[in-house]
PyMOL commands that place a pseudoatom at each C-alpha (Angstrom):
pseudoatom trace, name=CA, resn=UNK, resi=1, chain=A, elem=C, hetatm=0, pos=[-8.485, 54.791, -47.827]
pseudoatom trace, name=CA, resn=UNK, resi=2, chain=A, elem=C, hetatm=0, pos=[-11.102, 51.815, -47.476]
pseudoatom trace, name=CA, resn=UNK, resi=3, chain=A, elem=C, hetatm=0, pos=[-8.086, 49.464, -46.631]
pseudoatom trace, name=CA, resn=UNK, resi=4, chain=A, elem=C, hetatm=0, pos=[-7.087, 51.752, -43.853]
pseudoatom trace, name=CA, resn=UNK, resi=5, chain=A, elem=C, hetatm=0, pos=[-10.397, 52.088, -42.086]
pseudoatom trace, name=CA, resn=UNK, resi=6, chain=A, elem=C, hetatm=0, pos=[-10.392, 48.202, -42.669]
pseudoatom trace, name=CA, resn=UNK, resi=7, chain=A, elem=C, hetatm=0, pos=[-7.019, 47.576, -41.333]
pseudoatom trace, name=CA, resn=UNK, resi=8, chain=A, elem=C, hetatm=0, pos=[-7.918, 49.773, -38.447]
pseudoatom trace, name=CA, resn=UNK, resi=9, chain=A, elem=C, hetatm=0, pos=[-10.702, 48.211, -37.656]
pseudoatom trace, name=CA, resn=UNK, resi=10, chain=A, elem=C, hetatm=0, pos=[-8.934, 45.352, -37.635]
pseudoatom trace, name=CA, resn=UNK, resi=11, chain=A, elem=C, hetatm=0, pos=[-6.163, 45.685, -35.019]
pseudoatom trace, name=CA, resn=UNK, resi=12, chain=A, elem=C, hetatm=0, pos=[-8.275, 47.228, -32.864]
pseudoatom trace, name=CA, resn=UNK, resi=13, chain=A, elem=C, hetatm=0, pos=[-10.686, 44.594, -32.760]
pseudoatom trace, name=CA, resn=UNK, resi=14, chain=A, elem=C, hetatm=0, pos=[-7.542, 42.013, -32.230]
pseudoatom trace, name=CA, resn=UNK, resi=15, chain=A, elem=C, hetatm=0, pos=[-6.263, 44.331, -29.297]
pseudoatom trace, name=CA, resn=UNK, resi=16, chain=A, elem=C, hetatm=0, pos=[-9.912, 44.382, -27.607]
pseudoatom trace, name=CA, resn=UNK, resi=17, chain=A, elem=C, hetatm=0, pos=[-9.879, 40.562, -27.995]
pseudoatom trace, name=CA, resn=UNK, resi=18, chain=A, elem=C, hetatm=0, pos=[-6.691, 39.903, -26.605]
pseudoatom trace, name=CA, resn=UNK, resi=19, chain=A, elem=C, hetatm=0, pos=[-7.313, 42.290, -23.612]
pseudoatom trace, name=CA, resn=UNK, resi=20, chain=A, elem=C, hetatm=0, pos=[-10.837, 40.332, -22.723]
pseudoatom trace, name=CA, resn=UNK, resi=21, chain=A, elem=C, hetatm=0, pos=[-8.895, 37.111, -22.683]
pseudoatom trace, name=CA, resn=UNK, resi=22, chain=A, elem=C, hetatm=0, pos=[-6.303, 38.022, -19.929]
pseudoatom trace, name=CA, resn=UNK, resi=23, chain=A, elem=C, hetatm=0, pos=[-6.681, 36.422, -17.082]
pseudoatom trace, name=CA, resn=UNK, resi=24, chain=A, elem=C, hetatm=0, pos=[-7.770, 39.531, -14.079]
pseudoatom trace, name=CA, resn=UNK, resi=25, chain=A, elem=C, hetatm=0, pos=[-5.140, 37.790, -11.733]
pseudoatom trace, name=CA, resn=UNK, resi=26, chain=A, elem=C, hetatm=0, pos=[-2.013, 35.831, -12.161]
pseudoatom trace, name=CA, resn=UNK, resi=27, chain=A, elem=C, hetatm=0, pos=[-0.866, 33.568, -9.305]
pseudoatom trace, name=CA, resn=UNK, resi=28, chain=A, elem=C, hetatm=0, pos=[2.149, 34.548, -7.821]
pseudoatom trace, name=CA, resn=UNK, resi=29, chain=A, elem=C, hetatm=0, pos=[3.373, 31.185, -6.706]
pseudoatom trace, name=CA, resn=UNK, resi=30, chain=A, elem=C, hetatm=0, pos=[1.895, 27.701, -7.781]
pseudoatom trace, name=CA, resn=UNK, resi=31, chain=A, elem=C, hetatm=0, pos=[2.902, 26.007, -4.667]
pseudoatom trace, name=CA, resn=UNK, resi=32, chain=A, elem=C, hetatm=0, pos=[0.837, 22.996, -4.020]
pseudoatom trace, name=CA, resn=UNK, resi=33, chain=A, elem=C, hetatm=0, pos=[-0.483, 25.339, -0.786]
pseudoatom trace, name=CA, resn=UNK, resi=34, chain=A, elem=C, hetatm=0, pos=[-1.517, 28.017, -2.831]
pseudoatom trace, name=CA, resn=UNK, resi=35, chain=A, elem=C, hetatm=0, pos=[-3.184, 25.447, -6.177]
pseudoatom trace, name=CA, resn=UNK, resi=36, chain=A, elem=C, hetatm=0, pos=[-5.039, 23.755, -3.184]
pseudoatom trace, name=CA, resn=UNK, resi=37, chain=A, elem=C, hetatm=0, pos=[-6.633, 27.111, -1.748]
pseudoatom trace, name=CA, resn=UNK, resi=38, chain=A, elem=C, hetatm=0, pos=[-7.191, 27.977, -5.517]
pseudoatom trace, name=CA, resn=UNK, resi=39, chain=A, elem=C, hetatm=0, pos=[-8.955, 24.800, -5.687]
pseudoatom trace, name=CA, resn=UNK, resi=40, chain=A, elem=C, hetatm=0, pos=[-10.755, 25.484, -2.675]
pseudoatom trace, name=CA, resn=UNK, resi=41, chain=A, elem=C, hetatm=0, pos=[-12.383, 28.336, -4.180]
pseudoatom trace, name=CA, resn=UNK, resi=42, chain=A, elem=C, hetatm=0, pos=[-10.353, 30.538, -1.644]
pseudoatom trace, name=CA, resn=UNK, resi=43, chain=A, elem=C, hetatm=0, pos=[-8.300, 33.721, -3.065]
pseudoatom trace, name=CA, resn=UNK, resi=44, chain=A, elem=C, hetatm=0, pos=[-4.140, 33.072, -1.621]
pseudoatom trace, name=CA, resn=UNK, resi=45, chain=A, elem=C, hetatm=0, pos=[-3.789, 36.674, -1.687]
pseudoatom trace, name=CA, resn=UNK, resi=46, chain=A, elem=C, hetatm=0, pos=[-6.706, 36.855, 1.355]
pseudoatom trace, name=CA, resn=UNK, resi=47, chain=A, elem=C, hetatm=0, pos=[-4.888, 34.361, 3.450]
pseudoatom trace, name=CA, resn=UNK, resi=48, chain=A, elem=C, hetatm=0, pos=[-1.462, 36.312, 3.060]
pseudoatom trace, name=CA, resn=UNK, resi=49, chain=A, elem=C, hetatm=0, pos=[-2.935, 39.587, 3.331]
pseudoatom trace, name=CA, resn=UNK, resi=50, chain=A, elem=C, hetatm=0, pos=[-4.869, 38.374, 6.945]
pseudoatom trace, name=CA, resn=UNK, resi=51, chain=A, elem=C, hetatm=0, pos=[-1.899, 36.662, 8.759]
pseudoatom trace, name=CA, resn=UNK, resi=52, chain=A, elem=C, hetatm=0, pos=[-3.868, 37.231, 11.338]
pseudoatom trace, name=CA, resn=UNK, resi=53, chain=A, elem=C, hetatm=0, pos=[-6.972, 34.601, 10.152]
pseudoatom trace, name=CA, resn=UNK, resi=54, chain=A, elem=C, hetatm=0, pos=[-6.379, 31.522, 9.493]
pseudoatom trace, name=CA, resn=UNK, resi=55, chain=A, elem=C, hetatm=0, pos=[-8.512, 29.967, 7.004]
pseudoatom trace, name=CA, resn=UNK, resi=56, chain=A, elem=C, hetatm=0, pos=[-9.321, 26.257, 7.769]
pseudoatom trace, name=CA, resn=UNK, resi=57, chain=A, elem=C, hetatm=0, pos=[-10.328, 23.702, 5.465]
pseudoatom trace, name=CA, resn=UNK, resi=58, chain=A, elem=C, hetatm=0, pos=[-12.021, 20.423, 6.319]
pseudoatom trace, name=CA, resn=UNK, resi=59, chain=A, elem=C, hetatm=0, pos=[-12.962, 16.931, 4.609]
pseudoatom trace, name=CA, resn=UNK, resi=60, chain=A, elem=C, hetatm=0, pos=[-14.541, 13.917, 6.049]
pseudoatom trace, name=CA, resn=UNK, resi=61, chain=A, elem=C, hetatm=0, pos=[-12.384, 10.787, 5.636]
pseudoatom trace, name=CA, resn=UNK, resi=62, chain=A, elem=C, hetatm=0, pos=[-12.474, 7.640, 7.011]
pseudoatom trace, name=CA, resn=UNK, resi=63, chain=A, elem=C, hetatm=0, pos=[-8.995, 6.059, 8.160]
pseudoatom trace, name=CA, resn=UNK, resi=64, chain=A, elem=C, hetatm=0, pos=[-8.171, 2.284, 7.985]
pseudoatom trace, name=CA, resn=UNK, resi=65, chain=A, elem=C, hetatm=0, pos=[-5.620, 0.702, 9.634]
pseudoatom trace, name=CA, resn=UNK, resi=66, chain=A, elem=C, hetatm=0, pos=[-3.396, -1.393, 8.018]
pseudoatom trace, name=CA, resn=UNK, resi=67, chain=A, elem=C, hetatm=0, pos=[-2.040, -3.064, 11.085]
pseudoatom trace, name=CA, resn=UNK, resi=68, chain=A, elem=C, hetatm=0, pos=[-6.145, -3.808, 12.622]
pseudoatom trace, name=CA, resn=UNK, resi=69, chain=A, elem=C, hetatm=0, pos=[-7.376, -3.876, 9.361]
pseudoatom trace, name=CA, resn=UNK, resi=70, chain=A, elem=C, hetatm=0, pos=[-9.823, -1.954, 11.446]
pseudoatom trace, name=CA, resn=UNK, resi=71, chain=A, elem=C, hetatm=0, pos=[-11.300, 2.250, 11.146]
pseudoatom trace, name=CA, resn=UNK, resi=72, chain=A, elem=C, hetatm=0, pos=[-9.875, 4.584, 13.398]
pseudoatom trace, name=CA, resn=UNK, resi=73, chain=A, elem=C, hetatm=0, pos=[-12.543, 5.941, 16.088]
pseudoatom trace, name=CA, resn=UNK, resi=74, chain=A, elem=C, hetatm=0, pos=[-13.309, 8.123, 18.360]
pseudoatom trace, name=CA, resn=UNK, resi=75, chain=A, elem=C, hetatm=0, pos=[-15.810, 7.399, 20.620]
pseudoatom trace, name=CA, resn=UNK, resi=76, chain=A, elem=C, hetatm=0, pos=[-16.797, 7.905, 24.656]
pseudoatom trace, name=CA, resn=UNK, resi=77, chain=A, elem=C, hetatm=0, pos=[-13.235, 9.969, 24.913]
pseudoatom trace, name=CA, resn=UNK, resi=78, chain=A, elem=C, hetatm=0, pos=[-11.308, 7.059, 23.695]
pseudoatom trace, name=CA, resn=UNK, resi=79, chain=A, elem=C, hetatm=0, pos=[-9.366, 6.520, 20.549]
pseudoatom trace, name=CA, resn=UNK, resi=80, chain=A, elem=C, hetatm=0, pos=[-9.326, 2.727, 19.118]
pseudoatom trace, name=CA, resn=UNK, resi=81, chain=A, elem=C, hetatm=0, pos=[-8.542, 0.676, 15.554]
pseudoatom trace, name=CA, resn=UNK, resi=82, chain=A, elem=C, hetatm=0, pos=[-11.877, -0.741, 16.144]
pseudoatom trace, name=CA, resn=UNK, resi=83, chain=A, elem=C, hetatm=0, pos=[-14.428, 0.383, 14.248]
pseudoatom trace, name=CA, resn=UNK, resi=84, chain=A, elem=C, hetatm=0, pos=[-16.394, -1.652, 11.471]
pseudoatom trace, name=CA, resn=UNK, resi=85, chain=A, elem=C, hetatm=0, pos=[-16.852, 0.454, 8.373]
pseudoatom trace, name=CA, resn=UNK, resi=86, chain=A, elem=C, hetatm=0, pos=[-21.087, 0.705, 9.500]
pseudoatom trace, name=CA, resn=UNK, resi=87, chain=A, elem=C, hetatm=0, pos=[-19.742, 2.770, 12.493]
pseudoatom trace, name=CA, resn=UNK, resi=88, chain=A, elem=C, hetatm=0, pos=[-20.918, 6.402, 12.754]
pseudoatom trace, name=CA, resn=UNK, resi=89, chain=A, elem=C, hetatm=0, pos=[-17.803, 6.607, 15.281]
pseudoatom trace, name=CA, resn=UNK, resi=90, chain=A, elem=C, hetatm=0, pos=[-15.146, 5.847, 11.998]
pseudoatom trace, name=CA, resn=UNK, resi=91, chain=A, elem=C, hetatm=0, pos=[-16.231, 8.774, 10.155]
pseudoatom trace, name=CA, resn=UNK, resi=92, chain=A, elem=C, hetatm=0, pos=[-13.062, 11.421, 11.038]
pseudoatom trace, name=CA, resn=UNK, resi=93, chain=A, elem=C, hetatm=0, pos=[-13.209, 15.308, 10.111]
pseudoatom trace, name=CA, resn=UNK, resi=94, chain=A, elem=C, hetatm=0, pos=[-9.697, 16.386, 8.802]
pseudoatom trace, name=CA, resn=UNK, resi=95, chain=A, elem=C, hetatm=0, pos=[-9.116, 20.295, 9.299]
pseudoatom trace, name=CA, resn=UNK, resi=96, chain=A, elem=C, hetatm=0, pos=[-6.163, 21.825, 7.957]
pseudoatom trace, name=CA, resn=UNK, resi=97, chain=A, elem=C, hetatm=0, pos=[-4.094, 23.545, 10.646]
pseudoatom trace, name=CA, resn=UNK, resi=98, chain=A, elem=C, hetatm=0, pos=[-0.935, 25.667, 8.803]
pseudoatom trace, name=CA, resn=UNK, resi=99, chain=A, elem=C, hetatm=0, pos=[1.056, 24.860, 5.784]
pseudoatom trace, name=CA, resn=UNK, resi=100, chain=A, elem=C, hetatm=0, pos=[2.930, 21.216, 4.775]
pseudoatom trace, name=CA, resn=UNK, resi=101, chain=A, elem=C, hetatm=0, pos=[-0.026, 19.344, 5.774]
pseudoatom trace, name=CA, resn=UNK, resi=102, chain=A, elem=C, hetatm=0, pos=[-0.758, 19.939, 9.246]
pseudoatom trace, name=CA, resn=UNK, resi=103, chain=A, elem=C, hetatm=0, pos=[-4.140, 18.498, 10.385]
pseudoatom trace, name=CA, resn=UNK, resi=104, chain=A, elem=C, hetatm=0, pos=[-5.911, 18.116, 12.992]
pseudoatom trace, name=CA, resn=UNK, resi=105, chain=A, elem=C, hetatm=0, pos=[-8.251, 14.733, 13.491]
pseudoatom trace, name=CA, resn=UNK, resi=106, chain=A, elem=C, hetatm=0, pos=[-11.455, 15.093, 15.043]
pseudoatom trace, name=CA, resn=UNK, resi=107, chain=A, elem=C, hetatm=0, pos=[-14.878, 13.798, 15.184]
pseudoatom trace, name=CA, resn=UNK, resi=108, chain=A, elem=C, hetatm=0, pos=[-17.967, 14.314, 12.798]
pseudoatom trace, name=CA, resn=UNK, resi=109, chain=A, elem=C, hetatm=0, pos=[-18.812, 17.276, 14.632]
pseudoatom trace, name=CA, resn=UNK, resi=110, chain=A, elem=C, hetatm=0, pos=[-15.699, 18.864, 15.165]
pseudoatom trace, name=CA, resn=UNK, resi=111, chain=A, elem=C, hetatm=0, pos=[-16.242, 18.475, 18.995]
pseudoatom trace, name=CA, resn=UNK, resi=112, chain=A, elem=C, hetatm=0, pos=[-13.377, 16.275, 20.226]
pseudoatom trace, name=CA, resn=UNK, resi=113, chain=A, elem=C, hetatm=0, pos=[-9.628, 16.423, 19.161]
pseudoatom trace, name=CA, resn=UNK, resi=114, chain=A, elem=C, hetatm=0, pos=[-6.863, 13.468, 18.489]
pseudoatom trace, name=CA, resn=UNK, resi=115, chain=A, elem=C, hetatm=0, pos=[-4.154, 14.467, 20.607]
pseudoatom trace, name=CA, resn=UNK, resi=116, chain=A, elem=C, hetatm=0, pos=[-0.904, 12.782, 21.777]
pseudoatom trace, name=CA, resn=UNK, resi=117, chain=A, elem=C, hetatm=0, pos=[-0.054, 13.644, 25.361]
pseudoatom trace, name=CA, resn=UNK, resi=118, chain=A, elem=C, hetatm=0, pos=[3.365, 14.610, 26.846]
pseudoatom trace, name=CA, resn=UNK, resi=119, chain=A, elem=C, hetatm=0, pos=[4.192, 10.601, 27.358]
pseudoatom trace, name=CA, resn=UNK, resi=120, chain=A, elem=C, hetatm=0, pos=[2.599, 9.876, 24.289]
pseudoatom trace, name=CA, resn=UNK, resi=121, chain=A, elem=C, hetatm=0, pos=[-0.212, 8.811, 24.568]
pseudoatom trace, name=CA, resn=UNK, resi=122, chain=A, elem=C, hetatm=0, pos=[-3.142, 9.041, 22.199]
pseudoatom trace, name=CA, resn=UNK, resi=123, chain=A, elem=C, hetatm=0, pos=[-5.953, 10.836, 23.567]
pseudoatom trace, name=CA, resn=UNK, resi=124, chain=A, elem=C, hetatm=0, pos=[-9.053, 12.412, 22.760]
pseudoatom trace, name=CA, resn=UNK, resi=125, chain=A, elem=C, hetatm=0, pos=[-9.454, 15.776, 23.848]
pseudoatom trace, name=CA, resn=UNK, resi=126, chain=A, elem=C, hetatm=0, pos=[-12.590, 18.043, 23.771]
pseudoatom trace, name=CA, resn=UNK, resi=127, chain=A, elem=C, hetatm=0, pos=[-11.433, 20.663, 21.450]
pseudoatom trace, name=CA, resn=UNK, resi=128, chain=A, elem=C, hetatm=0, pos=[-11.304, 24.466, 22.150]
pseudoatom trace, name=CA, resn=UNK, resi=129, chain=A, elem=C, hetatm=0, pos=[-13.662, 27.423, 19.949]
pseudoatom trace, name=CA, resn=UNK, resi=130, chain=A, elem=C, hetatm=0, pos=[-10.646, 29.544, 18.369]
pseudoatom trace, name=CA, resn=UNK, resi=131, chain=A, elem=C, hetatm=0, pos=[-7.189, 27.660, 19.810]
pseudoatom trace, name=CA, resn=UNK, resi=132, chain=A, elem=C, hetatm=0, pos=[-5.189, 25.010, 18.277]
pseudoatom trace, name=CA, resn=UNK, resi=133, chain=A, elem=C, hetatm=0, pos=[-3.834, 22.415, 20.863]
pseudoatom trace, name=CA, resn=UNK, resi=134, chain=A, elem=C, hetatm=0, pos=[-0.656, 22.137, 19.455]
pseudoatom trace, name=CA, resn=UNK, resi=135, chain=A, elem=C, hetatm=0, pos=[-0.594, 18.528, 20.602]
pseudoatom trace, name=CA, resn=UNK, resi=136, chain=A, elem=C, hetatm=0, pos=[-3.010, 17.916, 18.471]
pseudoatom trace, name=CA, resn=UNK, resi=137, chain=A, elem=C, hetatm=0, pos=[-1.713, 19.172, 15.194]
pseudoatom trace, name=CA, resn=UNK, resi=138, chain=A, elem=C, hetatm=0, pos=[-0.281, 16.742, 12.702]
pseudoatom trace, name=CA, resn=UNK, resi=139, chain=A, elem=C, hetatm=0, pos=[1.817, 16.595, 9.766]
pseudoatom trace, name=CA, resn=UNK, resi=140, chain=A, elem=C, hetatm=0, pos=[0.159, 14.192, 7.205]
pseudoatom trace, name=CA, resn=UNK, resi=141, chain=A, elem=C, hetatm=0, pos=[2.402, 12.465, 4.684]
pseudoatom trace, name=CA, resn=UNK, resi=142, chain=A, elem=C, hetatm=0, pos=[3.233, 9.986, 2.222]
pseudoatom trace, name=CA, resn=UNK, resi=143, chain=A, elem=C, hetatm=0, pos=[5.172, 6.495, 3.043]
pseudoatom trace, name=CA, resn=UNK, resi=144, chain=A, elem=C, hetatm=0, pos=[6.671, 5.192, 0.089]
pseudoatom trace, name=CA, resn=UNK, resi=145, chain=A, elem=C, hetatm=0, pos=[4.406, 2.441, -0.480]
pseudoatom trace, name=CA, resn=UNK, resi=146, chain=A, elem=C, hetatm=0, pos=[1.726, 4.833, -0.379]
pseudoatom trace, name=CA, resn=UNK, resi=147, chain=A, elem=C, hetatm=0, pos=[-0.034, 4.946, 2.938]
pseudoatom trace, name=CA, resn=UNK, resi=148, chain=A, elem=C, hetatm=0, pos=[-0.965, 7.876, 4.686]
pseudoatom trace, name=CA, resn=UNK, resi=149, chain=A, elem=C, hetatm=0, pos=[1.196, 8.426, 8.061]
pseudoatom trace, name=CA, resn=UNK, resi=150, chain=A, elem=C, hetatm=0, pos=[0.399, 11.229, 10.824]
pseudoatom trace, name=CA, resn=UNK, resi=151, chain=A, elem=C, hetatm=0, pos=[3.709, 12.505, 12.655]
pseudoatom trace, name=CA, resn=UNK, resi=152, chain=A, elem=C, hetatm=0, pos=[3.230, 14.612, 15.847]
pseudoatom trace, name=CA, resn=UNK, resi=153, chain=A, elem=C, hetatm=0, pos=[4.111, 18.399, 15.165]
pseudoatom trace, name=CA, resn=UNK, resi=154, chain=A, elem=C, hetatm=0, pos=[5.204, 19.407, 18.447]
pseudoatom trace, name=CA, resn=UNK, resi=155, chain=A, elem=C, hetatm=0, pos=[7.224, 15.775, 18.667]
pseudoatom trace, name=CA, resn=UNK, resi=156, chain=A, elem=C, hetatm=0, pos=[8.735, 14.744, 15.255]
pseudoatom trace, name=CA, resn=UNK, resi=157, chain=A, elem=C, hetatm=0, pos=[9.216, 11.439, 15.654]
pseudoatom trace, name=CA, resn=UNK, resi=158, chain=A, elem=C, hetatm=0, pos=[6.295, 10.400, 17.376]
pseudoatom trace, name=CA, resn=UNK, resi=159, chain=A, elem=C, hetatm=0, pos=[3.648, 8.862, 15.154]
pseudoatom trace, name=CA, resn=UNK, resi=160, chain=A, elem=C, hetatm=0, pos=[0.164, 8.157, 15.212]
pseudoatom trace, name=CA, resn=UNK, resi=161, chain=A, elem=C, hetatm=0, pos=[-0.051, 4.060, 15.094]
pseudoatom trace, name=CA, resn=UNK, resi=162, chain=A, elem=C, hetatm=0, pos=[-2.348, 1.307, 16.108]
pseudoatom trace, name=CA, resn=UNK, resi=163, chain=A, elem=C, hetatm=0, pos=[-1.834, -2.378, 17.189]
pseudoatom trace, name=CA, resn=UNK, resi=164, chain=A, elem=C, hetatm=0, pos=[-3.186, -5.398, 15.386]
pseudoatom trace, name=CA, resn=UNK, resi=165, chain=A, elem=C, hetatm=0, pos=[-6.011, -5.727, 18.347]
pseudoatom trace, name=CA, resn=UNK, resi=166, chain=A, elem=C, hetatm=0, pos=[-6.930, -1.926, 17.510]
pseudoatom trace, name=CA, resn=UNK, resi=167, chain=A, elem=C, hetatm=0, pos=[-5.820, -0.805, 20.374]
pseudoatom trace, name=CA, resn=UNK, resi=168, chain=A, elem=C, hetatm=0, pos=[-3.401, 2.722, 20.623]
pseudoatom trace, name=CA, resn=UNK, resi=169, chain=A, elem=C, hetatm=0, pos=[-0.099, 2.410, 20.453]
pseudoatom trace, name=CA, resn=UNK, resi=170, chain=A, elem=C, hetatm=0, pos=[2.098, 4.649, 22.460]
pseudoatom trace, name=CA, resn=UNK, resi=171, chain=A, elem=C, hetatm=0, pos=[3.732, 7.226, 20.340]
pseudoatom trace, name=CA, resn=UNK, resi=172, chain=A, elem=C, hetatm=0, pos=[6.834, 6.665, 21.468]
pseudoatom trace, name=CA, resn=UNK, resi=173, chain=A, elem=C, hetatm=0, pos=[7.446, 3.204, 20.337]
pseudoatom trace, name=CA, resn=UNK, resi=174, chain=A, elem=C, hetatm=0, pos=[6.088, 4.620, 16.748]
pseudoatom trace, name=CA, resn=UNK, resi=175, chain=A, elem=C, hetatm=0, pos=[8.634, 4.268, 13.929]
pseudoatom trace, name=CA, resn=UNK, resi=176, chain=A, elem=C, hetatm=0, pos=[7.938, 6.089, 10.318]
pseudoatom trace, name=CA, resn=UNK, resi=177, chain=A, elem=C, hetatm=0, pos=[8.340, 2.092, 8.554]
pseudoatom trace, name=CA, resn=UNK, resi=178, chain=A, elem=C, hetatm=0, pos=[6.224, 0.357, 11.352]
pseudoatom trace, name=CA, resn=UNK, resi=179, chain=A, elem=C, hetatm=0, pos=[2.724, -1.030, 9.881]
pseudoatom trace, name=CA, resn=UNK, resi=180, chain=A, elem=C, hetatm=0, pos=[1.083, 0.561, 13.003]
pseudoatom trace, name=CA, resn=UNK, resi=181, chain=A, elem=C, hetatm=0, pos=[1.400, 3.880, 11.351]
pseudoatom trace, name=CA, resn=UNK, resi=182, chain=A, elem=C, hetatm=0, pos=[0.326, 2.968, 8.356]
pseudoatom trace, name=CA, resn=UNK, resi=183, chain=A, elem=C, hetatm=0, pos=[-3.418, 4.281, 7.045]
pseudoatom trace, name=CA, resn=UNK, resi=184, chain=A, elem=C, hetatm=0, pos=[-5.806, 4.449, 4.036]
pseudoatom trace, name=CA, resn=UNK, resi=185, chain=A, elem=C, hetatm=0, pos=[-8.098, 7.247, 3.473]
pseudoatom trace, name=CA, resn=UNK, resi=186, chain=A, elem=C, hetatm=0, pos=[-11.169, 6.283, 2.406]
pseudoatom trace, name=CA, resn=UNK, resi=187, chain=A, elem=C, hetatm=0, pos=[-14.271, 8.617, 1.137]
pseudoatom trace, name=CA, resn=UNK, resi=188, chain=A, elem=C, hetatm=0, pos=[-17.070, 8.852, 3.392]
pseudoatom trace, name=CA, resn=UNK, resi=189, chain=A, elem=C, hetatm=0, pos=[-19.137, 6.816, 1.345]
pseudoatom trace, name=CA, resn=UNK, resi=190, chain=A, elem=C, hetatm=0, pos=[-17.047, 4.448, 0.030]
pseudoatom trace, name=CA, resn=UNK, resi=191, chain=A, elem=C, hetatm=0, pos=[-16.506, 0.954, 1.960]
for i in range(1, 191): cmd.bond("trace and resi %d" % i, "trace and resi %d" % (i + 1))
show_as sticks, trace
zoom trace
């Protein structure tokens, strides 16, 4: 009878335990898009649940050239490989813009886009309250040396590259290998 009430006790007390410990919500996908949003402190479920708001998610970066061995700025409307690491002009706001690492480049504030034109161009554009410039948006990726490369969304062959005097080099002449496409991120505080 005693071992009863004490194996009773006991089972119940496992069960209870073993309920507290669930987790409340399993994932249902570990995507890298979905672990990064869980990272972000943001729920996945919310952003599927709202197609209609799209959740955007910035860091401050600063992007070296290989080919200048220069920063990237943006300064008086103009985009140059010319900025010395003291610059307030080098420090670049990354906001996500979709899925499969689309970003969009802009300055500290947020007030004035990276954009490639129709020709190809690179130019800086003041950016719009609520709309995506589409030729703006940019798919951020991996060479295999390691260097960060930005490919035009709307033109997918068309990189974002820089000259060895800093200047911008047209889009068009941009090939995924070339050096002038080739960046480091660096930490806002690093460098």
């Amino acid at each position: 009878m005693v071992w009863d009430k004490l194996w009773t006790s006991i089972i119940s007390l496992i069960c209870l335990s073993s309920c507290l410990a669930r987790p409340t919500r399993k994932s249902t996908s570990h995507s890298g898009d979905t672990q990064a949003l869980e990272n972000s402190g943001i729920d996945p479920l919310d952003v599927m649940n709202n197609s209609n708001q799209v959740v955007r998610i910035h860091k401050f970066k600063k992007l070296y050239s290989k080919n200048s061995a220069k920063f990237v700025r943006i300064h008086n409307g103009k985009v140059d490989g010319k900025g010395d690491r003291h610059d307030a002009n080098v420090l670049i706001r990354m906001e996500s813009a979709g899925s499969a690492g689309q970003v969009i480049l802009k300055t500290y504030d947020g007030s004035v886009s990276l954009c490639l034109d129709q020709h190809g161009t690179v130019v800086a554009m003041p950016t719009q309250q609520g709309k995506t410039n589409q030729s703006c948006v940019f798919i951020q990726d991996q060479s295999s040396k390691g260097y960060t490369r930005f490919r035009s969304l709307p033109h997918g062959q068309w990189y974002l590259g820089i000259t060895k005097d800093g200047r911008t080099k047209s889009a068009r002449k941009t090939l995924s290998w070339q050096r002038s496409v080739q960046f480091i991120e660096y930490p806002p505080q690093s460098y």
